[in-house]
C-alpha positions as CSV (number, residue, x, y, z in Angstrom):
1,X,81.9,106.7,101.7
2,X,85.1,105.2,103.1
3,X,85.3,102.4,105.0
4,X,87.6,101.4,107.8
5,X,91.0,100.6,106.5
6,X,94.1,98.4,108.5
7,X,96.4,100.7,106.0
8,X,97.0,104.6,107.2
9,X,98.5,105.3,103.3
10,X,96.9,108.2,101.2
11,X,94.8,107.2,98.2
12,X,97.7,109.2,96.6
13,X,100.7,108.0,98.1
14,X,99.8,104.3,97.2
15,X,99.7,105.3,93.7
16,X,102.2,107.4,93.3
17,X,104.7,104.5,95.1
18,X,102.8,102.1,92.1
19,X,106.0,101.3,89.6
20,X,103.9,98.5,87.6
21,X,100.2,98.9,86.8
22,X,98.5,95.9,85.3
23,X,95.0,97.5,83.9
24,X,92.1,95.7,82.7
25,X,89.9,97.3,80.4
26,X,86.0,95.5,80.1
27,X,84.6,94.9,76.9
28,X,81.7,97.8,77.9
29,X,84.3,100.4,78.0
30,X,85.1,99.7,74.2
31,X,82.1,100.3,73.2
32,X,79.0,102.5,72.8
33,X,75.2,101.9,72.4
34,X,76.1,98.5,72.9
35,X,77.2,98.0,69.2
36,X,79.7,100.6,67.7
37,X,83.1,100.9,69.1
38,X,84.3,103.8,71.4
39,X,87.1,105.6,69.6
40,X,86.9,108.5,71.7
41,X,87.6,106.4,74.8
42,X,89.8,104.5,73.6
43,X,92.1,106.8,72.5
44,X,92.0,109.1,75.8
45,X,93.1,105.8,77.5
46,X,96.0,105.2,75.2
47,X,97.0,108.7,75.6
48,X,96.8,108.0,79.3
49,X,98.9,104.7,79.4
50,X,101.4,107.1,77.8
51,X,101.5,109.7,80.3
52,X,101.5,106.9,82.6
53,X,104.9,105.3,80.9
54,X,106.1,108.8,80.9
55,X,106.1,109.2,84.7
56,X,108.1,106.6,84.7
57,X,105.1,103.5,85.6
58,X,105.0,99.8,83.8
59,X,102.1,99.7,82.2
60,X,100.6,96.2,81.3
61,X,96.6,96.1,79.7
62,X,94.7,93.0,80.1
63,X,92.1,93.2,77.3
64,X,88.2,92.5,76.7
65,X,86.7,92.9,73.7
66,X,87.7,90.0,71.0
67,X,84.5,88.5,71.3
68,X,82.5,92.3,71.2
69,X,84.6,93.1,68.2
70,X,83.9,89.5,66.7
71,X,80.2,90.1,66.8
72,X,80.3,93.5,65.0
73,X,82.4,92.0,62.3
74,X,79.2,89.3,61.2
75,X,77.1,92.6,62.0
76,X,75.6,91.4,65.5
77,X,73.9,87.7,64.4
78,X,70.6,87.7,67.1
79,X,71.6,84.0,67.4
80,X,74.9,84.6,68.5
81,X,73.8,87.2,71.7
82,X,74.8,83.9,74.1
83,X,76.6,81.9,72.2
84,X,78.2,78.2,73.9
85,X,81.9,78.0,74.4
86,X,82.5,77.5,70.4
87,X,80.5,80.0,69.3
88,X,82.7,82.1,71.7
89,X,85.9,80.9,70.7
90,X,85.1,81.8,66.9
91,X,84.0,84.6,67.8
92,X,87.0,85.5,69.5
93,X,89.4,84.2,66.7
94,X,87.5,86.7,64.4
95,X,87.8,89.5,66.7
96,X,91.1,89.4,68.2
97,X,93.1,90.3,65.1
98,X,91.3,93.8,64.7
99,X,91.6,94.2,68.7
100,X,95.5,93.9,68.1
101,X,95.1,96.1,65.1
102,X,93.4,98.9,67.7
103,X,96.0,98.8,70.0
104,X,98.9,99.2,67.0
105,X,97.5,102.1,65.5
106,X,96.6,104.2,68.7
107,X,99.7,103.4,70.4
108,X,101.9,104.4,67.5
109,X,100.8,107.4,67.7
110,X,103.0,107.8,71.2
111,X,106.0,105.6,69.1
112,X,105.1,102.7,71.4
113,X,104.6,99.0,70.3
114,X,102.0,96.1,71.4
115,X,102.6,93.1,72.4
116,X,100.5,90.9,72.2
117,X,100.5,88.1,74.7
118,X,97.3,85.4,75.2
119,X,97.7,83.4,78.2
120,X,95.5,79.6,78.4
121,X,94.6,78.2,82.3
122,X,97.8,76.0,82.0
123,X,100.2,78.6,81.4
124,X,100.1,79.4,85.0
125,X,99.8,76.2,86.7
126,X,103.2,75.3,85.8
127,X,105.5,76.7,87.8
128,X,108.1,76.9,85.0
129,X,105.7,78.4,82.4
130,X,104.8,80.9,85.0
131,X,108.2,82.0,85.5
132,X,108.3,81.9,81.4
133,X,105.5,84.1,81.5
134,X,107.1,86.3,84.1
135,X,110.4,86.6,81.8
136,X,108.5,87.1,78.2
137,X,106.7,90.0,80.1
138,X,110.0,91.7,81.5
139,X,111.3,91.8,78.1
140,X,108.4,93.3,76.3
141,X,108.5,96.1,78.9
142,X,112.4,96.4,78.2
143,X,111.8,96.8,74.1
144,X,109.3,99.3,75.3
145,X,106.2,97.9,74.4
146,X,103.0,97.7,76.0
147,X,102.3,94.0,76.8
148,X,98.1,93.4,75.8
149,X,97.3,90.6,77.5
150,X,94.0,88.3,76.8
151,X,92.6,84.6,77.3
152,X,93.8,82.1,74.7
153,X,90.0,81.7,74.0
154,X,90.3,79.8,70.7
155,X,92.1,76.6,72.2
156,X,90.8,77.2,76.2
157,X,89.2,73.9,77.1
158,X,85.8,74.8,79.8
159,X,88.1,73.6,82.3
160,X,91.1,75.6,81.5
161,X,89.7,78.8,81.6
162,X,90.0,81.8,83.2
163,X,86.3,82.4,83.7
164,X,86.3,86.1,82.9
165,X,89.1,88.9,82.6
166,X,88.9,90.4,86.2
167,X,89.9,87.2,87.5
168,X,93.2,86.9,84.7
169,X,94.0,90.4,85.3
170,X,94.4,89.5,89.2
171,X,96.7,86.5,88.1
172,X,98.9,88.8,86.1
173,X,99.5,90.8,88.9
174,X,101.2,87.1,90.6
175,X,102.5,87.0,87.4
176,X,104.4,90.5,86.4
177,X,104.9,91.2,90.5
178,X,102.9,94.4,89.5
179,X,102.2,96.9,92.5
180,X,98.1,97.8,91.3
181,X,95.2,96.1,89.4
182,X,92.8,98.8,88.0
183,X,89.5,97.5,86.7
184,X,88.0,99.8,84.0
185,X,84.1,99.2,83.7
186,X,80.7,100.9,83.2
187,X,80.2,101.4,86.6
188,X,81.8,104.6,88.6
189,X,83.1,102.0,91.7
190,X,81.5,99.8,94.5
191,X,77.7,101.2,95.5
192,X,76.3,101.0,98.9
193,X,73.9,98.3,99.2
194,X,71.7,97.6,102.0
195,X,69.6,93.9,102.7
196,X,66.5,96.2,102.4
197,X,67.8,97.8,99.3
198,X,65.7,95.6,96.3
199,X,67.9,93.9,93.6
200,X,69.2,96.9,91.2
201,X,69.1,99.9,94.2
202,X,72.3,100.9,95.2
203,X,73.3,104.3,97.4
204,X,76.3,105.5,97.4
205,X,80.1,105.0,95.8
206,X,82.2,103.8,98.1
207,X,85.8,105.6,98.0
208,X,87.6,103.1,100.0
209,X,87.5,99.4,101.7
210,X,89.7,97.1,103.2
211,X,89.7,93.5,100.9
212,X,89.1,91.4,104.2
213,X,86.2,93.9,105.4
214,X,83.5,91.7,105.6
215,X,81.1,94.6,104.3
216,X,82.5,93.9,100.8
217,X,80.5,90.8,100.4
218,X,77.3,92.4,101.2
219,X,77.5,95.5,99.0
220,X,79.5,93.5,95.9
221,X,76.1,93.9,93.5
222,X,75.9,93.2,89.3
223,X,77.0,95.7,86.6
224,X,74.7,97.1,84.5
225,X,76.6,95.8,81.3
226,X,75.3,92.4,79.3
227,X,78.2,92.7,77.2
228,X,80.7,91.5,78.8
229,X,81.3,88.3,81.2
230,X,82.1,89.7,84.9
231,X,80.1,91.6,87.5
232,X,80.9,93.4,90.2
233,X,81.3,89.7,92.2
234,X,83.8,88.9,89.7
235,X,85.6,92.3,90.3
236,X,86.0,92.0,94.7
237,X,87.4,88.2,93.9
238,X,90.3,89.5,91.3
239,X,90.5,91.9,94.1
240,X,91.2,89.3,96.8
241,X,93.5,87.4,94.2
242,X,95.3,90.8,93.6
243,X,95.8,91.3,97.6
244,X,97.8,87.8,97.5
245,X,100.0,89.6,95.8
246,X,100.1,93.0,97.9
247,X,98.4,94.7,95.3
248,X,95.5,97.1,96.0
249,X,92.9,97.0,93.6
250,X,90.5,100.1,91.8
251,X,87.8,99.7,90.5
252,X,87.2,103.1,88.3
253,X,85.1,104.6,85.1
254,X,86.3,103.5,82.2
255,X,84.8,106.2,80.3
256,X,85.8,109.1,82.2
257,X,88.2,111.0,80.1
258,X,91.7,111.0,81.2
259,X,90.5,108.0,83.9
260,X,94.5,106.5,84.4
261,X,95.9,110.3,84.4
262,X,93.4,111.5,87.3
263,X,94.1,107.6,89.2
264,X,97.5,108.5,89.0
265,X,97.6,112.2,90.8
266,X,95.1,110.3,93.8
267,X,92.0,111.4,92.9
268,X,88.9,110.7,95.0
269,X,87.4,108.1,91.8
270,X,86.2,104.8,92.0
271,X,86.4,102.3,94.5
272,X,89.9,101.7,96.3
273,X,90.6,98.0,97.9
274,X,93.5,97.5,99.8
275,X,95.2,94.5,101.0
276,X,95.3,93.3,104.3
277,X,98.4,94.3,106.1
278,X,101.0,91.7,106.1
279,X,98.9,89.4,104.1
280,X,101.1,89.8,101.2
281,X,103.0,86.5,99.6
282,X,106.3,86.6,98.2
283,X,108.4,83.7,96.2
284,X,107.1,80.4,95.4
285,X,104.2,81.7,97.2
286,X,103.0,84.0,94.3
287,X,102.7,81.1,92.2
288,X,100.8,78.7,94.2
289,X,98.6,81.5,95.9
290,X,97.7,83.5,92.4
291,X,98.8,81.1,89.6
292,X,98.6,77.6,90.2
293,X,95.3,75.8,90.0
294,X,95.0,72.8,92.3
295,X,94.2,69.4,90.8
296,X,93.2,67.5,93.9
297,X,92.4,67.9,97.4
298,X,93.6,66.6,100.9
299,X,91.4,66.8,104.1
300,X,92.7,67.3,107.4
301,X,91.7,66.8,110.8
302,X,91.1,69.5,113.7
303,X,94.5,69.3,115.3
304,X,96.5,69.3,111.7
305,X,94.3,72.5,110.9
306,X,95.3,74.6,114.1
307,X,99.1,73.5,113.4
308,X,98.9,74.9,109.8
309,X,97.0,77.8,110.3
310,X,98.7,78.9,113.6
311,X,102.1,77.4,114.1
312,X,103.5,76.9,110.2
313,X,103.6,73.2,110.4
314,X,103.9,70.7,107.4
315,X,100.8,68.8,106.7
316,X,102.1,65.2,107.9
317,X,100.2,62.2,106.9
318,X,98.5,61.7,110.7
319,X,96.6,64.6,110.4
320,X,95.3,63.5,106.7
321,X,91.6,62.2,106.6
322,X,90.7,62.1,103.0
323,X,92.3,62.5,99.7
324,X,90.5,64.0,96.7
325,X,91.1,63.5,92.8
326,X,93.9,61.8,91.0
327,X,97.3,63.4,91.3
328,X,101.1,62.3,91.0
329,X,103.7,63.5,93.3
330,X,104.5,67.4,92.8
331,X,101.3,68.6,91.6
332,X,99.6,71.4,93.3
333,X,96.8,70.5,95.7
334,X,94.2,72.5,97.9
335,X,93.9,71.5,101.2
336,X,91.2,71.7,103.3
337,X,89.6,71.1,107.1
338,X,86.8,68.2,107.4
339,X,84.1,70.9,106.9
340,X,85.5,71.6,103.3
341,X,86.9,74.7,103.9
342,X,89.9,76.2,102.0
343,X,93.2,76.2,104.0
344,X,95.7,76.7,101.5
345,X,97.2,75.3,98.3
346,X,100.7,73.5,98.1
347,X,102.5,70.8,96.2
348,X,101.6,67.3,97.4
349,X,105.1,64.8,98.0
350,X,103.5,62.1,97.4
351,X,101.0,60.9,94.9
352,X,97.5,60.6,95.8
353,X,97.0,56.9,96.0
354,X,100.5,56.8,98.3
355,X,98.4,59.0,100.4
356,X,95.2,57.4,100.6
357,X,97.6,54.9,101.7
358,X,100.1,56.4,104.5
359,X,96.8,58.7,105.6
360,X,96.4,59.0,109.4
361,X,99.5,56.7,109.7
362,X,103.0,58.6,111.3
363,X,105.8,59.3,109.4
364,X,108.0,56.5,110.5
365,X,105.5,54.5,108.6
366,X,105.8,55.6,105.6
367,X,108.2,53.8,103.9
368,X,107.2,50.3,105.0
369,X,103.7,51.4,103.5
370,X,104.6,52.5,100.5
371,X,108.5,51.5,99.8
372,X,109.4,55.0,100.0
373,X,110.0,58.2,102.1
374,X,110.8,61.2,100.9
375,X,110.1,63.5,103.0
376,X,108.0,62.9,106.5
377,X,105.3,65.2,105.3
378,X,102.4,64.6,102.4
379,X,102.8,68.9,101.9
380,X,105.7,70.6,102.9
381,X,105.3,74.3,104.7
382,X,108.1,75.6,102.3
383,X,105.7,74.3,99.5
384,X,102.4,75.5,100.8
385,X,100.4,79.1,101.1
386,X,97.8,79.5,103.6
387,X,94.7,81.5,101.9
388,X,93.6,84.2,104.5
């Protein structure tokens, strides 16, 4: 079923216009009966990231599987089916060298290189390390290689992490500027579901939906898969982080043979999400809409929240009401209304305590409050993103 759309663009024409595709490839799709690995798939979809490099596309591959292929080196320990963020780490540090290893030998085949690149939570909240990132990326593509891309699970911190691979593959989009996110899974796209449909019924695939339709929520449902980490929630919110970026998102079987190849001529397969038209960022705006991770929070008032939202105003330090966490000046803050909801990110002026200080106070206050004034704003609009 297709849904209404705000873009008039064929299924094909928005691929074939796709010069970078970042691809994520679950930890399901690598393997069969739950335990051995999937050469035959595997290998059809390094044959298609060829063909795809061929016609001329970027192809980067943000990778599951470390963790799977950990397990099946000790043989599949029952008391390591959910193991605690350790266990997983290990687990990954055992598996990631033979993932790597995967990717070398079937890409060689095509006389193409892997490069391997693991990215921790912190790489992308700096805004210089994300511009790093950006660069390393470029010039793996321009060797020729084929970046493979995964968590730095072995060092990640619980709060540094990325949560799952759906989620780091929509931040690599911010990252690489990339023009589609395709999510290989087990699953052949988004399923109708219905409030009187039980827990596990779905109807039918849905061929294409727009990322702010707000039927997305209600039919978003779990995979069938235990061995990976994301469901099909996971998968719509990469999906809203890849529409930040202007990039529309599929959602396709990963074990369909020849899955990128028949993607790539705008086949009717999987589940397409497009971005909102217009909603795309751009700049310093990638960054702090798809990258960054805020460390704090400020509050606003009513009348600061229509100015942000509906005339591009600076957040000043009148329409502050509360201030949340402890920041310096320059770090990357959410803000939000007084009901708690998300407005937008941006990089606080001040630090947090000056803030608490000079909050509902006007600018021409703030330096007798707190010796110093910068700038007449807490967040400026150059320095901020509003999250549609």
């Amino acid at each position: 079923m297709q849904y209404e759309v705000k873009r008039h663009m064929t299924r094909e024409s928005l691929i074939r216009d796709a010069e970078h595709w970042v691809v994520k490839i679950g930890s399901s799709v690598f393997l069969r009966d739950d335990r051995r690995v999937d050469r035959p798939t595997f290998a059809s979809l390094m044959r298609d990231v060829d063909l795809l490099g061929r016609a001329g596309h970027r192809v980067t591959i943000v990778s599951s599987g470390a963790v799977a292929l950990g397990r099946e080196r000790l043989g599949w320990p029952d008391d390591l089916v959910d193991p605690d963020i350790s266990g997983q780490q290990a687990l990954a540090a055992l598996g990631q060298s033979r993932l790597m290893e995967m990717y070398e030998d079937e890409l060689a085949h095509y006389d193409r290189g892997a490069a391997q690149i693991l990215f921790s939570r912190a790489d992308l909240d700096d805004r210089e390390r994300f511009l790093n990132a950006r660069r390393a990326l470029s010039r793996a593509h321009d060797f020729g290689a084929i970046p493979i891309i995964n968590e730095n699970d072995s060092v990640a911190t619980e709060e540094l992490r990325f949560g799952d691979n759906d989620r780091l593959a929509a931040m690599t989009c911010g990252v690489e500027q990339a023009d589609v996110l395709v999510i290989l899974s087990d699953v052949p796209g988004i399923l109708e579901r219905t409030p009187e449909q039980g827990e596990g019924l779905f109807g039918n695939r849905i061929s294409r939906i727009a990322v702010d339709d707000p039927k997305l929520d209600d039919v978003a449902g779990p995979t069938d898969s235990d061995i990976g980490t994301g469901g099909m929630v996971s998968k719509v919110i990469a999906a809203r982080i890849a529409a930040r970026v202007g990039a529309p998102t599929i959602i396709a079987p990963g074990k369909r043979t020849g899955i990128l190849e028949t993607l790539r001529e705008g086949r009717d397969v999987g589940t397409l999400i497009e971005p909102a038209e217009g909603d795309e960022l751009a700049g310093k705006e990638v960054w702090l809409g798809a990258g960054a991770r805020p460390v704090g929070c400020i509050r606003c008032d009513e009348g600061a929240r229509e100015a942000l939202l509906h005339q591009g105003a600076s957040l000043l330090p009148s329409g502050v009401t509360e201030v949340e966490g402890e920041f310096a000046e320059g770090s990357v803050v959410g803000i939000e209304d007084e009901s708690g909801e998300r407005l937008g990110h941006g990089v606080s002026v001040y630090s947090a305590d000056d803030i608490r200080a000079i909050a509902g106070r006007q600018s021409d206050d703030i330096e007798e409050t707190i010796g110093e004034r910068l700038l007449d704003c807490v967040v400026h609009r150059d320095s901020m993103v509003i999250l549609d």
